[in-house]
C-alpha positions as CSV (number, residue, x, y, z in Angstrom):
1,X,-20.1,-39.1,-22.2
2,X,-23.3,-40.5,-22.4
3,X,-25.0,-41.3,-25.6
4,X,-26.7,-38.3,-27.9
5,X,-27.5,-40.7,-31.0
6,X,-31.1,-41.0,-29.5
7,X,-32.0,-37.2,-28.9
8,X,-30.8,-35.9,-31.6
9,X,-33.1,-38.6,-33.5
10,X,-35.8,-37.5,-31.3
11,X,-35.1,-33.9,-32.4
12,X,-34.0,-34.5,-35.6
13,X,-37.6,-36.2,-36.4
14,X,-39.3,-33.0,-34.3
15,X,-37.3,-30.9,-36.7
16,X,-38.5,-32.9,-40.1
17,X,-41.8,-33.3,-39.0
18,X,-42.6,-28.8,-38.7
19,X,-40.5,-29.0,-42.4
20,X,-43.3,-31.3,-43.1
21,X,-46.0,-29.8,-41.8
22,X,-45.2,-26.5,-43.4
23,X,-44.8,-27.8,-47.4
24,X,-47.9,-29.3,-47.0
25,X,-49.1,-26.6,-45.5
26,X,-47.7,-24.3,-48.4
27,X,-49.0,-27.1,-51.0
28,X,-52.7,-26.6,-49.6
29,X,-52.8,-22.8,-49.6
30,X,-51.8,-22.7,-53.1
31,X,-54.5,-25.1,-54.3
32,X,-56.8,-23.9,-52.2
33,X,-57.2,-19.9,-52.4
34,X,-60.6,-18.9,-50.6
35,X,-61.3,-19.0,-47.3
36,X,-64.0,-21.4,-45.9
37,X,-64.6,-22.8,-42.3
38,X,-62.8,-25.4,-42.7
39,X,-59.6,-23.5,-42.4
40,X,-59.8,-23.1,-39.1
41,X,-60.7,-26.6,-38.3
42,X,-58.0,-27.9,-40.0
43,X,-55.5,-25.5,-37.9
44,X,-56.8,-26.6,-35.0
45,X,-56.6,-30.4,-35.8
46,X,-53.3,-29.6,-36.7
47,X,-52.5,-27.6,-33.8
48,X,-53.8,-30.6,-31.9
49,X,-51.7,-33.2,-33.9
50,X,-48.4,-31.4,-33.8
51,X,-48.7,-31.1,-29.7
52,X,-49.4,-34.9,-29.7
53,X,-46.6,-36.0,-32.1
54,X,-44.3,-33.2,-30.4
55,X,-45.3,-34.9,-26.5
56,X,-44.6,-37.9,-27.9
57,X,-41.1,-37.3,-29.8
58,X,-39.8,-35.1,-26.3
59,X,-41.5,-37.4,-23.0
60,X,-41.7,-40.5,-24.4
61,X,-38.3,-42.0,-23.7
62,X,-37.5,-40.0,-20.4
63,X,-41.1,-41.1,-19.3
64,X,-39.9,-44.6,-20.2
65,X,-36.9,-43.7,-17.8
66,X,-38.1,-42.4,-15.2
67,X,-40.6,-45.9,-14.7
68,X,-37.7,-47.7,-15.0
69,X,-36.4,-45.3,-11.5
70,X,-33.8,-43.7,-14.1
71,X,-34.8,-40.5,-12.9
72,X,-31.7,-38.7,-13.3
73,X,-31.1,-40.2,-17.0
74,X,-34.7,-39.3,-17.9
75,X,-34.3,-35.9,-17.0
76,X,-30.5,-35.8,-18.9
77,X,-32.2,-37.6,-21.8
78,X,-35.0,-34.7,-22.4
79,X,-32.2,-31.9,-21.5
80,X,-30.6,-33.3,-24.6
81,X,-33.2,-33.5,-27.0
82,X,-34.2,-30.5,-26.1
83,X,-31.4,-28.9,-26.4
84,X,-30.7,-30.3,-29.6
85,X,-33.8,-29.4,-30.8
86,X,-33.2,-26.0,-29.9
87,X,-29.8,-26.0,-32.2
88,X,-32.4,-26.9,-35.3
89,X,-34.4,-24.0,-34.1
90,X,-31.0,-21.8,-34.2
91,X,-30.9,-23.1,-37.6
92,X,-34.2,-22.6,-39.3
93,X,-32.9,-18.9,-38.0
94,X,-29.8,-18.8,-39.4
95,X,-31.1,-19.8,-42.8
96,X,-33.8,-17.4,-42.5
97,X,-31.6,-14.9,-42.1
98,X,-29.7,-16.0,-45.2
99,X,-31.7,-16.4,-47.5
């Protein structure tokens, strides 16, 4: 069995960094009630952030892999963290079904 330690930190931090994302984004919206244009620029940063953070956190190491001519543990390696990822996603369901 090869190792899971490393994507399921990769997810885990993918995971922690939307929990993040979304206190701070509840934080702001409570200390800031109107709408202005800079809402929507903020999203968009944001948006813009989170897919570079995100591409970062899932291609990173299987990128690093597959240079190395690791193809076939580059492509297990996102698989995992992927699928791991998915599991939190399962989660945050679970719990929103819950509570």
């Amino acid at each position: 069995m090869q190792n899971i330690k490393k994507p399921f930190l990769y997810a885990l931090a993918a995971a922690l960094y939307i929990v993040g994302i979304v206190f701070v984004i509840n934080a702001l919206t409570q200390v800031v009630p109107g709408k202005t244009i800079i809402i929507p620029i903020i999203m968009l940063s944001l948006f813009v952030l989170s897919a570079a953070v995100m591409g970062f956190l899932f291609l990173s190491e299987p990128f690093y892999l597959y240079m190395e001519n690791k193809k076939q543990e580059a492509v297990v390696f996102f698989a995992k963290t992927v699928g791991i990822f998915a599991c939190f996603a399962a989660l945050f369901v679970v719990l929103l079904l819950l509570l």
